[in-house]
N, C-alpha and C positions, 0 to 999 in steps of 0.2 A: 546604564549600569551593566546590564549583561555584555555592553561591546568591550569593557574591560574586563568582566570577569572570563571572557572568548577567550583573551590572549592567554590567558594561565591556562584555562582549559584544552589549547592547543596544543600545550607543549608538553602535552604525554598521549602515547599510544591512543587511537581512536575509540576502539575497541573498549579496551580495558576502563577508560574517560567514561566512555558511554553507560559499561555497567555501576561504574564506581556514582554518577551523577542519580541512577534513577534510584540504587537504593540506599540514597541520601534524601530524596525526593520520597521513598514510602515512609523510610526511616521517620521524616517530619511527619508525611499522612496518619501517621498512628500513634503521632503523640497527644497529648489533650491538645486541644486547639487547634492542633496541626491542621488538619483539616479546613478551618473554618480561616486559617491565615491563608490557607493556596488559593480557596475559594475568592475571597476578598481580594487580592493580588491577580488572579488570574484569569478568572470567571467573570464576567460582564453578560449584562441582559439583552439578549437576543431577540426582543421582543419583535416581528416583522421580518427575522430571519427562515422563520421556521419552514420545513420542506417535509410535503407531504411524497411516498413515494411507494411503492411495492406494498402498501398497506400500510408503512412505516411512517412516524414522523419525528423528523430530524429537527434537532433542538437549533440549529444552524448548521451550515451546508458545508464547515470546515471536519474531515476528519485527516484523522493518523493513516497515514500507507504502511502495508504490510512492510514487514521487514525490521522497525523497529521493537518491538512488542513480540517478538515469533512465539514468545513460550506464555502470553499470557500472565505474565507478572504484576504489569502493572495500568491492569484495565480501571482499575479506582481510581490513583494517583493521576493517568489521564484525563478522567471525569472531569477531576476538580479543576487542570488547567483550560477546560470549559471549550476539550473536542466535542464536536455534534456527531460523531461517531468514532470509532475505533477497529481496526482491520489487523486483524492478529497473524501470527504467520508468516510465512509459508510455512505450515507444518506438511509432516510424511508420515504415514503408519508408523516405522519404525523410527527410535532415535537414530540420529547421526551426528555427528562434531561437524560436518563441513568440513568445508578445506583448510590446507594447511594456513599458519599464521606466518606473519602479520597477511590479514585477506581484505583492510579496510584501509583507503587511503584517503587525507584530505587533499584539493586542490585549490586552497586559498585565493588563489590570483582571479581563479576563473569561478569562484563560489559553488563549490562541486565537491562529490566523491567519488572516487572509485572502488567497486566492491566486489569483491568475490568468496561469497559467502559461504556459496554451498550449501543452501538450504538447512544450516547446522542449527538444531530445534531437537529437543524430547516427546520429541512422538504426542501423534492426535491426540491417545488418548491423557499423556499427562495435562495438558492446555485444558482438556476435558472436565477436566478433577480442575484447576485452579479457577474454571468462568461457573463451575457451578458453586463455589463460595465466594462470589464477588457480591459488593453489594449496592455499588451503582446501577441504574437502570441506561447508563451510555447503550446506544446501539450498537451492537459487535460483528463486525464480519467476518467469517473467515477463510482466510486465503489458504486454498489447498495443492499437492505438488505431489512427485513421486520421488520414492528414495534412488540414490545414486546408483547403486547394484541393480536397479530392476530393470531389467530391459523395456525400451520400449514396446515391446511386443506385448508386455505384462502390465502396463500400467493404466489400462483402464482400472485394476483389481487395485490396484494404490489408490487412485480417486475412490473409488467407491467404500474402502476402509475408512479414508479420512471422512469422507461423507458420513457415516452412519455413525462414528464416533465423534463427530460434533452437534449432530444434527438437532439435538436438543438445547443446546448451548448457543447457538449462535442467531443470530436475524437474517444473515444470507452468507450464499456463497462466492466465493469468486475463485477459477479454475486457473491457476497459474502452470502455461503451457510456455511463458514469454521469458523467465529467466536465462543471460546466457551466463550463468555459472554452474551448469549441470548439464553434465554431457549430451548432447544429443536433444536435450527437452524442445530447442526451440522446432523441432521437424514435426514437433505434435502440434504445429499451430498450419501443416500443411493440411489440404483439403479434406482428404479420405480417413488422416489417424483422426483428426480434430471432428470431422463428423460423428464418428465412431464415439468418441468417448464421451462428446454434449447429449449422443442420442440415449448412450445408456446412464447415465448421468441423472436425465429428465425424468426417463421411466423409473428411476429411481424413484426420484422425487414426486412423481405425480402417483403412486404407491402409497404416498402419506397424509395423514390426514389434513394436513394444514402445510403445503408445497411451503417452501422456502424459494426467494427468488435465487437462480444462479447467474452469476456474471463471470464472462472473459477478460483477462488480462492480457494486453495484445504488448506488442512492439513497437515503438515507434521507427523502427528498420526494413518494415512492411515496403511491399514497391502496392501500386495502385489496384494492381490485378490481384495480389494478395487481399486486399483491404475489401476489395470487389468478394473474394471468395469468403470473406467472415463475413461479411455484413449479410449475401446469403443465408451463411449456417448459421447465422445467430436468428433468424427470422424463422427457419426451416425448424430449427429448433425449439422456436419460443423461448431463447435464453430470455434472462428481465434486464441484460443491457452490456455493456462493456467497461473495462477499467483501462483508459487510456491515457499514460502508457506507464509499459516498463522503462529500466535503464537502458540504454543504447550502447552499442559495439562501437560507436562514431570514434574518431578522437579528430574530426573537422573541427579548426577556428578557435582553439585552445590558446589561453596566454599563456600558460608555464609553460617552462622550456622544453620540445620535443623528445632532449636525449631525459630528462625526468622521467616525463607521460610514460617513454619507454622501458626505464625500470622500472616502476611498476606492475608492468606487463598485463597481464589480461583484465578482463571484470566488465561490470555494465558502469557506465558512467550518469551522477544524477546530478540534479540540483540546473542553476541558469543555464547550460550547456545547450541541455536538452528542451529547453521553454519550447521554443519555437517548433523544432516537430512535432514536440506534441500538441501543440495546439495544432498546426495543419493536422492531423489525423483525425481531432477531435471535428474540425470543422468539415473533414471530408464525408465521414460519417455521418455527420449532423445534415451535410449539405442532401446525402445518398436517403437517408431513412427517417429523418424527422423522429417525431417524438415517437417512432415506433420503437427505438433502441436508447433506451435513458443511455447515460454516459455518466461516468463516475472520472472528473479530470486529476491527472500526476502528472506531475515532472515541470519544473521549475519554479513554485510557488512558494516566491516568499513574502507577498506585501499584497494588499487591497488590489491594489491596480492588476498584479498579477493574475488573483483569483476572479477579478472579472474580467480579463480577457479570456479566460476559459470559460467565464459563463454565459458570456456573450456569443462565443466559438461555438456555442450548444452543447455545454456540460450542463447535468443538475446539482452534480455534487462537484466539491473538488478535496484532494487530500494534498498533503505535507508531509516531509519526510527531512531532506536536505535541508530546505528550508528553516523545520526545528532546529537543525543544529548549528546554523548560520546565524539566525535570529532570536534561536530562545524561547523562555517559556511563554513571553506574552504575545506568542505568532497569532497564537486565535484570538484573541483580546482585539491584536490593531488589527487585522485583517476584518471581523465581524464588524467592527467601529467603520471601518474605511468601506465596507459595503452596505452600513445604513447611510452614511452620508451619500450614497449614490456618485 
Protein backbone atom coordinates (compact mmCIF):
# COMPACT_ATOMS: atom_id res chain seq x y z
CA UNK A 1 0.00 0.00 0.00
CA UNK A 2 2.56 2.73 0.93
CA UNK A 3 4.58 1.65 -2.45
CA UNK A 4 1.68 3.35 -4.08
CA UNK A 5 0.92 5.89 -1.97
CA UNK A 6 5.26 6.74 -2.51
CA UNK A 7 4.49 7.78 -5.89
CA UNK A 8 2.16 10.62 -5.09
CA UNK A 9 4.14 11.31 -2.22
CA UNK A 10 7.04 11.89 -4.61
CA UNK A 11 5.97 14.30 -6.68
CA UNK A 12 6.00 17.38 -4.37
CA UNK A 13 8.98 18.95 -2.78
CA UNK A 14 10.69 16.65 -0.02
CA UNK A 15 10.81 18.95 2.45
CA UNK A 16 7.60 20.47 2.34
CA UNK A 17 5.98 16.38 1.83
CA UNK A 18 7.91 15.63 4.92
CA UNK A 19 6.27 18.39 7.22
CA UNK A 20 2.89 18.16 5.43
CA UNK A 21 2.87 13.88 6.28
CA UNK A 22 3.89 14.22 9.99
CA UNK A 23 1.25 16.71 10.95
CA UNK A 24 -1.26 14.59 9.33
CA UNK A 25 0.27 11.66 11.33
CA UNK A 26 -0.19 13.94 14.84
CA UNK A 27 -3.27 15.37 13.32
CA UNK A 28 -4.69 11.39 13.60
CA UNK A 29 -2.51 10.95 17.16
CA UNK A 30 -4.90 13.20 18.77
CA UNK A 31 -8.10 12.32 17.50
CA UNK A 32 -10.23 9.82 19.66
CA UNK A 33 -8.88 6.63 18.50
CA UNK A 34 -6.31 7.92 16.61
CA UNK A 35 -3.89 6.61 18.70
CA UNK A 36 -5.11 3.22 19.36
CA UNK A 37 -5.46 2.92 15.27
CA UNK A 38 -1.44 3.68 14.72
CA UNK A 39 -0.76 1.61 17.55
CA UNK A 40 -2.77 -1.50 16.02
CA UNK A 41 -1.19 -0.69 12.43
CA UNK A 42 2.05 -0.13 13.46
CA UNK A 43 3.23 -1.36 16.75
CA UNK A 44 3.91 -5.08 17.08
CA UNK A 45 5.26 -7.00 20.07
CA UNK A 46 8.79 -7.08 20.65
CA UNK A 47 8.82 -9.53 23.02
CA UNK A 48 12.82 -11.04 22.77
CA UNK A 49 13.76 -7.86 21.26
CA UNK A 50 14.44 -5.87 24.01
CA UNK A 51 18.20 -4.24 24.69
CA UNK A 52 19.53 -3.54 27.82
CA UNK A 53 22.16 -0.78 27.48
CA UNK A 54 23.64 2.43 29.47
CA UNK A 55 21.17 1.58 32.21
CA UNK A 56 18.55 1.93 29.67
CA UNK A 57 16.18 -0.57 28.26
CA UNK A 58 15.27 -0.55 24.71
CA UNK A 59 11.80 -1.80 23.88
CA UNK A 60 13.58 -3.10 20.47
CA UNK A 61 16.82 -2.05 19.02
CA UNK A 62 15.10 0.00 15.96
CA UNK A 63 15.28 3.81 16.55
CA UNK A 64 14.67 7.16 14.43
CA UNK A 65 18.29 8.99 13.36
CA UNK A 66 18.68 12.54 14.15
CA UNK A 67 17.69 14.74 11.71
CA UNK A 68 14.11 13.83 11.15
CA UNK A 69 12.49 15.06 14.33
CA UNK A 70 15.14 18.06 14.91
CA UNK A 71 12.64 20.17 16.86
CA UNK A 72 11.05 17.46 18.84
CA UNK A 73 7.42 17.56 17.38
CA UNK A 74 6.75 14.43 17.05
CA UNK A 75 8.40 12.19 19.85
CA UNK A 76 4.51 10.57 20.64
CA UNK A 77 3.33 10.08 17.02
CA UNK A 78 6.75 8.07 16.70
CA UNK A 79 6.12 5.90 19.87
CA UNK A 80 3.09 4.79 18.37
CA UNK A 81 4.75 3.62 15.06
CA UNK A 82 6.62 1.31 17.72
CA UNK A 83 10.49 3.13 17.31
CA UNK A 84 12.58 1.58 20.39
CA UNK A 85 14.03 4.84 20.54
CA UNK A 86 13.93 8.23 19.04
CA UNK A 87 17.10 10.83 18.54
CA UNK A 88 16.02 14.34 18.08
CA UNK A 89 18.17 16.99 16.46
CA UNK A 90 20.68 18.24 15.63
CA UNK A 91 19.71 20.95 17.78
CA UNK A 92 22.09 24.45 18.47
CA UNK A 93 21.77 27.01 21.42
CA UNK A 94 20.46 29.40 19.20
CA UNK A 95 17.66 29.05 16.36
CA UNK A 96 18.64 28.88 12.91
CA UNK A 97 16.75 28.36 9.29
CA UNK A 98 19.62 26.41 7.89
CA UNK A 99 20.50 26.68 4.42
CA UNK A 100 18.96 28.02 1.63
CA UNK A 101 15.94 26.01 -0.03
CA UNK A 102 15.37 23.58 -1.79
CA UNK A 103 18.31 21.80 0.72
CA UNK A 104 16.58 18.16 0.50
CA UNK A 105 17.01 16.09 -2.59
CA UNK A 106 15.52 12.52 -3.38
CA UNK A 107 17.54 10.00 -5.41
CA UNK A 108 15.18 7.42 -6.46
CA UNK A 109 17.28 5.13 -8.68
CA UNK A 110 19.78 4.74 -6.03
CA UNK A 111 17.18 4.83 -2.91
CA UNK A 112 18.96 7.74 -1.42
CA UNK A 113 18.94 11.48 -0.36
CA UNK A 114 20.86 14.13 -0.48
CA UNK A 115 20.72 16.88 2.14
CA UNK A 116 21.85 19.88 3.20
CA UNK A 117 20.30 20.98 5.85
CA UNK A 118 22.17 23.15 7.97
CA UNK A 119 21.31 22.17 11.13
CA UNK A 120 17.90 24.41 10.66
CA UNK A 121 16.16 23.67 14.38
CA UNK A 122 14.65 26.30 17.20
CA UNK A 123 17.15 26.21 19.44
CA UNK A 124 17.88 23.57 22.55
CA UNK A 125 16.04 25.23 24.53
CA UNK A 126 12.58 25.16 22.50
CA UNK A 127 13.01 21.03 21.96
CA UNK A 128 13.34 21.47 25.74
CA UNK A 129 9.72 22.93 26.46
CA UNK A 130 8.06 20.29 23.82
CA UNK A 131 9.99 16.70 25.41
CA UNK A 132 9.01 18.05 28.68
CA UNK A 133 5.09 17.76 27.73
CA UNK A 134 5.49 14.55 25.95
CA UNK A 135 3.78 11.73 27.12
CA UNK A 136 5.29 8.63 25.70
CA UNK A 137 7.91 6.95 27.77
CA UNK A 138 10.02 6.23 24.10
CA UNK A 139 13.72 6.71 24.85
CA UNK A 140 15.03 10.04 23.51
CA UNK A 141 18.37 11.00 22.50
CA UNK A 142 19.63 13.95 21.89
CA UNK A 143 21.77 14.97 19.08
CA UNK A 144 23.73 18.03 19.87
CA UNK A 145 25.84 20.72 17.19
CA UNK A 146 27.00 24.21 17.17
CA UNK A 147 25.48 27.17 15.35
CA UNK A 148 26.68 28.29 11.91
CA UNK A 149 28.29 31.88 13.13
CA UNK A 150 30.25 30.28 15.84
CA UNK A 151 33.65 29.79 15.24
CA UNK A 152 35.06 26.79 15.92
CA UNK A 153 37.26 28.27 18.27
CA UNK A 154 33.97 28.84 20.43
CA UNK A 155 32.19 25.82 20.19
CA UNK A 156 32.95 23.93 22.97
CA UNK A 157 30.54 26.76 24.77
CA UNK A 158 27.62 25.64 22.07
CA UNK A 159 27.91 21.91 23.18
CA UNK A 160 27.95 22.75 26.54
CA UNK A 161 24.57 25.25 26.16
CA UNK A 162 22.83 22.46 24.30
CA UNK A 163 24.03 20.10 27.20
CA UNK A 164 22.55 21.64 30.05
CA UNK A 165 19.36 22.65 28.30
CA UNK A 166 18.47 19.24 27.60
CA UNK A 167 19.94 17.47 30.19
CA UNK A 168 16.87 16.75 31.83
CA UNK A 169 14.83 15.94 29.00
CA UNK A 170 16.75 13.56 27.31
CA UNK A 171 18.19 9.59 28.03
CA UNK A 172 21.53 10.43 26.24
CA UNK A 173 23.59 12.32 24.23
CA UNK A 174 25.19 12.13 21.01
CA UNK A 175 27.86 14.90 19.87
CA UNK A 176 27.41 15.76 16.26
CA UNK A 177 30.89 16.79 15.15
CA UNK A 178 30.22 14.64 11.57
CA UNK A 179 27.73 16.71 9.67
CA UNK A 180 29.22 18.12 6.26
CA UNK A 181 26.51 20.89 5.97
CA UNK A 182 28.06 23.20 8.40
CA UNK A 183 31.10 24.82 7.62
CA UNK A 184 34.01 23.83 8.96
CA UNK A 185 32.30 21.28 11.82
CA UNK A 186 33.79 18.13 10.18
CA UNK A 187 37.67 19.46 11.50
CA UNK A 188 36.15 19.00 15.27
CA UNK A 189 36.27 15.32 14.61
CA UNK A 190 40.31 15.92 14.33
CA UNK A 191 42.33 14.84 17.29
CA UNK A 192 43.18 17.86 19.64
CA UNK A 193 39.64 19.93 18.89
CA UNK A 194 37.68 16.61 19.32
CA UNK A 195 39.61 15.73 22.64
CA UNK A 196 39.11 19.06 23.94
CA UNK A 197 35.34 19.18 23.62
CA UNK A 198 34.49 15.13 24.80
CA UNK A 199 36.98 16.03 27.77
CA UNK A 200 34.93 19.02 28.74
CA UNK A 201 31.89 17.60 27.85
CA UNK A 202 32.45 14.53 30.48
CA UNK A 203 33.45 16.76 33.20
CA UNK A 204 30.40 18.16 32.57
CA UNK A 205 28.53 15.36 32.94
CA UNK A 206 30.16 13.51 35.63
CA UNK A 207 29.24 16.94 37.75
CA UNK A 208 25.81 15.43 37.77
CA UNK A 209 24.08 13.49 39.86
CA UNK A 210 22.86 10.76 37.56
CA UNK A 211 25.83 10.98 34.32
CA UNK A 212 23.80 10.63 31.11
CA UNK A 213 25.63 8.35 28.63
CA UNK A 214 27.44 10.57 25.64
CA UNK A 215 27.99 9.19 22.15
CA UNK A 216 29.95 10.29 18.88
CA UNK A 217 28.65 10.65 15.57
CA UNK A 218 31.51 9.95 13.42
CA UNK A 219 31.76 9.78 9.42
CA UNK A 220 31.91 7.20 7.42
CA UNK A 221 34.77 9.27 5.23
CA UNK A 222 37.06 8.61 8.15
CA UNK A 223 40.55 7.03 6.59
CA UNK A 224 41.90 4.04 9.18
CA UNK A 225 44.28 6.40 11.17
CA UNK A 226 41.39 8.60 11.64
CA UNK A 227 39.23 5.86 12.99
CA UNK A 228 42.44 4.70 15.10
CA UNK A 229 42.49 8.30 16.59
CA UNK A 230 38.51 8.09 17.89
CA UNK A 231 38.50 4.76 19.00
CA UNK A 232 41.34 6.16 21.38
CA UNK A 233 39.38 9.36 22.46
CA UNK A 234 36.43 7.69 22.97
CA UNK A 235 38.10 5.27 25.55
CA UNK A 236 40.49 7.99 26.97
CA UNK A 237 37.36 9.71 27.53
CA UNK A 238 34.97 7.12 28.71
CA UNK A 239 32.41 8.36 26.07
CA UNK A 240 29.28 5.14 26.39
CA UNK A 241 29.85 4.52 22.58
CA UNK A 242 29.59 5.83 18.99
CA UNK A 243 26.87 6.61 16.28
CA UNK A 244 28.14 5.20 13.14
CA UNK A 245 27.64 6.82 10.69
CA UNK A 246 26.76 10.11 9.41
CA UNK A 247 25.94 10.90 5.55
CA UNK A 248 28.89 10.79 3.24
CA UNK A 249 30.59 13.49 0.79
CA UNK A 250 30.91 10.09 -1.60
CA UNK A 251 29.08 10.48 -4.82
CA UNK A 252 31.03 6.70 -5.86
CA UNK A 253 28.87 4.06 -7.71
CA UNK A 254 25.57 6.18 -8.21
CA UNK A 255 22.79 5.06 -10.78
CA UNK A 256 21.30 8.56 -11.46
CA UNK A 257 22.77 10.40 -14.08
CA UNK A 258 26.16 12.19 -13.10
CA UNK A 259 25.26 15.67 -14.75
CA UNK A 260 21.90 15.35 -12.02
CA UNK A 261 23.99 14.14 -8.81
CA UNK A 262 25.90 17.46 -10.16
CA UNK A 263 23.13 19.93 -9.90
CA UNK A 264 22.29 19.18 -6.96
CA UNK A 265 25.50 20.12 -5.67
CA UNK A 266 26.69 19.76 -2.16
CA UNK A 267 25.12 17.79 0.96
CA UNK A 268 25.93 14.41 2.77
CA UNK A 269 24.38 11.65 0.99
CA UNK A 270 22.10 8.67 2.89
CA UNK A 271 20.09 5.82 2.45
CA UNK A 272 21.57 2.29 0.35
CA UNK A 273 24.59 4.35 -1.02
CA UNK A 274 26.12 4.57 2.07
CA UNK A 275 25.18 0.77 3.57
CA UNK A 276 28.42 -0.64 3.08
CA UNK A 277 30.85 1.89 4.58
CA UNK A 278 29.14 2.03 7.09
CA UNK A 279 28.98 -1.19 8.09
CA UNK A 280 32.92 -1.49 7.41
CA UNK A 281 33.45 1.29 10.10
CA UNK A 282 31.07 -0.40 12.36
CA UNK A 283 32.88 -3.63 11.94
CA UNK A 284 36.46 -1.79 12.23
CA UNK A 285 35.52 -0.58 15.53
CA UNK A 286 33.96 -3.45 16.62
CA UNK A 287 36.95 -5.48 15.26
CA UNK A 288 39.41 -2.65 17.40
CA UNK A 289 37.51 -2.32 20.82
CA UNK A 290 34.86 -4.89 21.45
CA UNK A 291 32.22 -4.37 23.55
CA UNK A 292 34.28 -1.58 25.23
CA UNK A 293 32.54 0.96 22.78
CA UNK A 294 28.55 -0.04 22.22
CA UNK A 295 27.83 1.26 18.72
CA UNK A 296 24.52 2.79 17.71
CA UNK A 297 24.43 1.51 13.67
CA UNK A 298 23.06 4.43 10.59
CA UNK A 299 23.17 4.43 7.13
CA UNK A 300 21.44 2.38 4.79
CA UNK A 301 18.77 0.44 6.63
CA UNK A 302 15.87 -0.39 5.29
CA UNK A 303 14.77 -4.25 5.81
CA UNK A 304 15.49 -7.02 8.47
CA UNK A 305 18.31 -8.36 6.69
CA UNK A 306 19.88 -4.92 6.58
CA UNK A 307 19.62 -4.30 10.35
CA UNK A 308 21.21 -7.53 10.93
CA UNK A 309 24.19 -7.04 9.01
CA UNK A 310 24.76 -4.20 11.33
CA UNK A 311 24.24 -6.28 14.27
CA UNK A 312 26.20 -8.96 13.32
CA UNK A 313 29.15 -6.08 12.16
CA UNK A 314 28.90 -5.27 16.17
CA UNK A 315 26.25 -2.64 16.36
CA UNK A 316 23.81 -2.84 19.66
CA UNK A 317 21.40 -0.46 18.30
CA UNK A 318 20.57 0.42 14.87
CA UNK A 319 18.49 3.65 13.48
CA UNK A 320 16.53 4.71 10.25
CA UNK A 321 16.17 7.53 8.57
CA UNK A 322 16.06 7.14 4.47
CA UNK A 323 14.97 4.11 4.94
CA UNK A 324 11.43 5.65 6.56
CA UNK A 325 11.07 7.41 3.69
CA UNK A 326 11.60 4.71 1.12
CA UNK A 327 9.59 2.19 3.14
CA UNK A 328 7.22 3.83 5.37
CA UNK A 329 5.64 3.66 8.44
CA UNK A 330 5.71 0.03 8.88
CA UNK A 331 9.75 -0.02 8.76
CA UNK A 332 9.77 -0.99 12.46
CA UNK A 333 7.05 -3.43 12.36
CA UNK A 334 8.86 -5.59 9.26
CA UNK A 335 12.19 -4.96 10.34
CA UNK A 336 11.38 -6.25 14.38
CA UNK A 337 9.18 -9.20 12.62
CA UNK A 338 12.22 -10.03 10.24
CA UNK A 339 14.68 -10.01 13.39
CA UNK A 340 12.68 -12.53 15.59
CA UNK A 341 12.56 -14.85 12.83
CA UNK A 342 16.32 -14.85 13.06
Amino acid sequence: MYQLIKQLLFKFPPESIHHSVMRGIKLLHGLPLGKTILNASFNTKTTGLEKELWGLTFRNPVGLAAGFDKDARYTDELASLGFGFVEIGTVTPLPQPGNDQPRLFRLPADQALINRMGFNNEGAVAAAKRLLKRRSNIIIGGNIGKNKVTPNEEAVSDYEKCFHALFDVVDYFVVNVSSPNTPNLRALQEKEPLKQLLHHLQLLNQQKSKPKPILLKIAPDLTTEQLDDIIEIVKETRLAGIVATNTTISREGLQTPAAEVAAIGAGGLSGLPVKDKSTAVIRYIHERAGEQIPIIAAGGIFTAADAREKLDAGASLVQVYTGFIYEGPAIVKNICKGLLKG
